[in-house]
RODOTI-541620 format. One record per residue (C-alpha): residue number from 1; residue in three letters; x, y, z. Coordinates in steps of 0.5 Angstrom, whole numbers. Layout:
residues N
NUM,Ala,X,Y,Z
...
//
This chain:
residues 245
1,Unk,-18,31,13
2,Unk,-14,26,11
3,Unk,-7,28,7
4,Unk,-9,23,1
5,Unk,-11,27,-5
6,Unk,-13,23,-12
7,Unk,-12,28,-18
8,Unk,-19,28,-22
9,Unk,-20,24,-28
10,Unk,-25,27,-33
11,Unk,-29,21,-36
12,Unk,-33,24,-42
13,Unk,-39,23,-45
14,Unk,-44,25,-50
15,Unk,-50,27,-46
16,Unk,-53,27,-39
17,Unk,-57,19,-40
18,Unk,-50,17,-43
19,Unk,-46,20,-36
20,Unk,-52,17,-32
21,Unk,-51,10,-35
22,Unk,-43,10,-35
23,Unk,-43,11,-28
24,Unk,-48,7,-26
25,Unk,-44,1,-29
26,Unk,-39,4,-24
27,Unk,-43,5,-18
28,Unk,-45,-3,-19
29,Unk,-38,-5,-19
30,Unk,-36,-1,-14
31,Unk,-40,-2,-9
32,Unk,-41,-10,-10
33,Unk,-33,-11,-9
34,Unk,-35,-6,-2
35,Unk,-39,-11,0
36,Unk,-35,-17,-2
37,Unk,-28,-14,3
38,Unk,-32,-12,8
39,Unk,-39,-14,8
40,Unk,-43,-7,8
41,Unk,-42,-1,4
42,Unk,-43,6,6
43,Unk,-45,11,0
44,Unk,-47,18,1
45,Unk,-52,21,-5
46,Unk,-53,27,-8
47,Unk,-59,31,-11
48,Unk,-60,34,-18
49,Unk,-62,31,-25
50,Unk,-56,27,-26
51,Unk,-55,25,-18
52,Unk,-63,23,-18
53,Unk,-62,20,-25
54,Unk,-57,15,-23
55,Unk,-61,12,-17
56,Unk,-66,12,-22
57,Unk,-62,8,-27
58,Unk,-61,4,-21
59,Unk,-68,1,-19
60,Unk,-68,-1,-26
61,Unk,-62,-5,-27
62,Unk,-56,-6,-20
63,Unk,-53,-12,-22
64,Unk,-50,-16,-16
65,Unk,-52,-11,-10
66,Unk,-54,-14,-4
67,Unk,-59,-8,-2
68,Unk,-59,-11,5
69,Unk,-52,-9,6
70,Unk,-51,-2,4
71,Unk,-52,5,8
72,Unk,-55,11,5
73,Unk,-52,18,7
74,Unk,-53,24,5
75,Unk,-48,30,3
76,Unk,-54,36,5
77,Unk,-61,38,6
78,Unk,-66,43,5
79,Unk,-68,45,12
80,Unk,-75,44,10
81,Unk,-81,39,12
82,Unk,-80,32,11
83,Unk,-85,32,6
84,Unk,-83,38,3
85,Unk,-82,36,-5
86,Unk,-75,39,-5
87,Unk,-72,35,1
88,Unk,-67,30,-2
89,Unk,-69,25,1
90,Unk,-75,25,-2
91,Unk,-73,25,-8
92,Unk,-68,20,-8
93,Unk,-74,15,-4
94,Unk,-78,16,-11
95,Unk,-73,15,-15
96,Unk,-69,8,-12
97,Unk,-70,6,-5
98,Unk,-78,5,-6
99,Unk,-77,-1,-12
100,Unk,-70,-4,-7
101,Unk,-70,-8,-1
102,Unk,-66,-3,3
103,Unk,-67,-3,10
104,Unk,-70,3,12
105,Unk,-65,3,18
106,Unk,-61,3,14
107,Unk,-62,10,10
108,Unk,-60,16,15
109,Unk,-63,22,13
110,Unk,-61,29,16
111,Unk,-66,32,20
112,Unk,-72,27,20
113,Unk,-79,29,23
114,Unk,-79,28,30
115,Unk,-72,29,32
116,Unk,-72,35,38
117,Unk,-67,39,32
118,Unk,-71,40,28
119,Unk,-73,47,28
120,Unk,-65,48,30
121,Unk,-61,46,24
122,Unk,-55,47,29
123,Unk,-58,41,33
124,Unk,-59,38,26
125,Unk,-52,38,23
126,Unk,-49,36,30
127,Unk,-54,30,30
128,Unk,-51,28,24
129,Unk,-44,29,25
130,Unk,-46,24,31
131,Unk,-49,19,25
132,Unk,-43,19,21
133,Unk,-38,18,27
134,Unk,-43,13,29
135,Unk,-45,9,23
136,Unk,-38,12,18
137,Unk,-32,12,22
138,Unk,-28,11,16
139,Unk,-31,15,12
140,Unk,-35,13,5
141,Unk,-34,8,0
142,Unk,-37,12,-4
143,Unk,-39,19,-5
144,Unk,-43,23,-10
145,Unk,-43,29,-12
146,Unk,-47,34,-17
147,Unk,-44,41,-18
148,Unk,-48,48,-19
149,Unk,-45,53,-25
150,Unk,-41,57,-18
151,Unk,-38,51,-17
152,Unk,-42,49,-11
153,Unk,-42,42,-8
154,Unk,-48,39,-3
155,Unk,-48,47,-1
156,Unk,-42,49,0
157,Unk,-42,55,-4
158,Unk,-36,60,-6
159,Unk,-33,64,0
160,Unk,-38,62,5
161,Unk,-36,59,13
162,Unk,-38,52,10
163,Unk,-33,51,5
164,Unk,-28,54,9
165,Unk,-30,48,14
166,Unk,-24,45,18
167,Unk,-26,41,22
168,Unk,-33,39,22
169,Unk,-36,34,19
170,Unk,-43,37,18
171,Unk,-45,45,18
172,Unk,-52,49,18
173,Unk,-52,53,12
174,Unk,-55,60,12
175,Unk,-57,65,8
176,Unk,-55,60,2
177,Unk,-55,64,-5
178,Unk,-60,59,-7
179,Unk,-67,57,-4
180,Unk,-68,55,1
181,Unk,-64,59,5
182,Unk,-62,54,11
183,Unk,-59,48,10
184,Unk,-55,43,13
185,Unk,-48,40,9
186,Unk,-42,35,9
187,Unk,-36,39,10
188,Unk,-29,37,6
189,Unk,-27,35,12
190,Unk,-31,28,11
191,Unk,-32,29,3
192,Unk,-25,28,2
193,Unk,-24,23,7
194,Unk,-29,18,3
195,Unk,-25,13,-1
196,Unk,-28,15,-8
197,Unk,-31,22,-10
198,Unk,-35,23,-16
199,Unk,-38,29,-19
200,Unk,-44,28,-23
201,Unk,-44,34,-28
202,Unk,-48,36,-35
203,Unk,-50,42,-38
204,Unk,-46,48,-42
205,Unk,-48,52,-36
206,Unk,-43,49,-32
207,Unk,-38,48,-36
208,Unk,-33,54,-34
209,Unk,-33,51,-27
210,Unk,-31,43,-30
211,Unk,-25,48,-32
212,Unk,-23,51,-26
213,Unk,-22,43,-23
214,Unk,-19,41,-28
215,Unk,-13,47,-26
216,Unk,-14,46,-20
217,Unk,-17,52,-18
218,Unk,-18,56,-10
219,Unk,-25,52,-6
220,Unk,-25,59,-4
221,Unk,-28,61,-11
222,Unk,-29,54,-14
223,Unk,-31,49,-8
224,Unk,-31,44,-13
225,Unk,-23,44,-14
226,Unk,-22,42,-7
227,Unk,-27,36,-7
228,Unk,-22,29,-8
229,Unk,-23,22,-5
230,Unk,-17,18,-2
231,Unk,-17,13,-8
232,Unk,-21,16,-13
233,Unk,-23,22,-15
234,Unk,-28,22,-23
235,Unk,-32,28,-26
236,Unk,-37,26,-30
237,Unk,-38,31,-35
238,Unk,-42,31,-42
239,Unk,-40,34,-48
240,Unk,-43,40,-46
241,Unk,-40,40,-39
242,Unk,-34,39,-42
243,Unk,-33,44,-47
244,Unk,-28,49,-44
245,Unk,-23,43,-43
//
């Protein structure tokens, strides 16, 4: 895990569409300025309705992006089929990829059909591990993150193994308090190595764990609080969300 920590800044918005929109204007930024110093860009994307509703605002409006030079990872899966409806990839396919030119080899999905891990989530996240030393080395440009009332983060759940994770970069998940029960997650370990950490956060539900990042709360207790990139670490929050700061 790398030792640079960027203390969050809250960018505070009137809804979840005005978030959205906030943070894709961002997103084009970022990612334009990533292809210019190196040529590609490596982004992890995350789920939930504000994670898909920025991938959806993207499809409609991605400014300067070359979509040739950007790579797709993904912070957890459900340990599901392929074309179950509550894979991430799938979702994520519906709301962006379709409508852009980006290289299906390009787009790493965790545990996709045909592999020999696929029924072997321990194979899975090892597999992964191996894509992102491979295809990520030094991390992400950019990683995206939703966030649940606990605090949770891809699934890294409250005083589970995953988040107390070291030094994998990619775990199995089980027994998760939320369904499915098997999963397969980035660790903090290669979160925290990105250079930019977004969490996209809505709602009042979760209002009280925006709050525990803001104090710098355990991970342990609020997985959220340990998650920051080397350059940039922004919640996202809608007046809701942000109710209790």
């Amino acid at each position: 895990m790398t030792d640079n920590v960027t203390a969050p800044e809250f960018s505070r918005h009137a809804d979840q569409d005005a978030l959205v929109e906030a943070a894709r204007a961002r997103f084009v930024d970022v990612v334009t300025a990533a292809q210019a110093d190196d040529g590609m860009a490596r982004v992890a994307v995350t789920g939930g309705g504000a994670g898909i509703g920025l991938l959806a605002a993207l499809a409609a409006d991605f400014g300067d992006i070359d979509w040739g030079r950007i790579m797709i990872f993904f912070g957890d899966e459900r340990f599901v089929p392929e074309e179950s409806p509550d894979r991430n990839v799938g979702q994520a396919r519906e709301a962006l990829f379709d409508h852009v030119g980006i290289p299906e080899s390009h787009v790493f999905p965790i545990a996709p059909s045909g592999g020999a891990y696929l029924n072997d989530p321990v194979c899975a996240a090892d597999a992964y591990a191996d894509i992102l030393a491979m295809h990520a080395p030094d991390g992400f440009d950019l990683h995206l993150l939703g966030m649940g009332p606990e605090g949770h983060v891809n699934s890294l759940f409250p005083h589970t193994p995953a988040i107390a994770e070291t030094e994998r970069t990619v775990v199995e998940v089980r027994d998760c308090p939320k369904p499915p029960p098997t999963r397969v997650s980035l660790t903090l370990p290669a979160v925290n190595a990105s250079r930019r950490v977004w969490l996209l956060v809505s709602g009042e539900a979760k209002a009280e764990a925006v709050k525990a990042i803001a104090d710098g709360a355990d991970p342990a207790d609020w997985p959220a609080a340990g998650v920051h990139g080397t350059q940039e670490t922004i919640v996202f929050v809608d007046d809701a969300a942000a109710s209790m700061l």
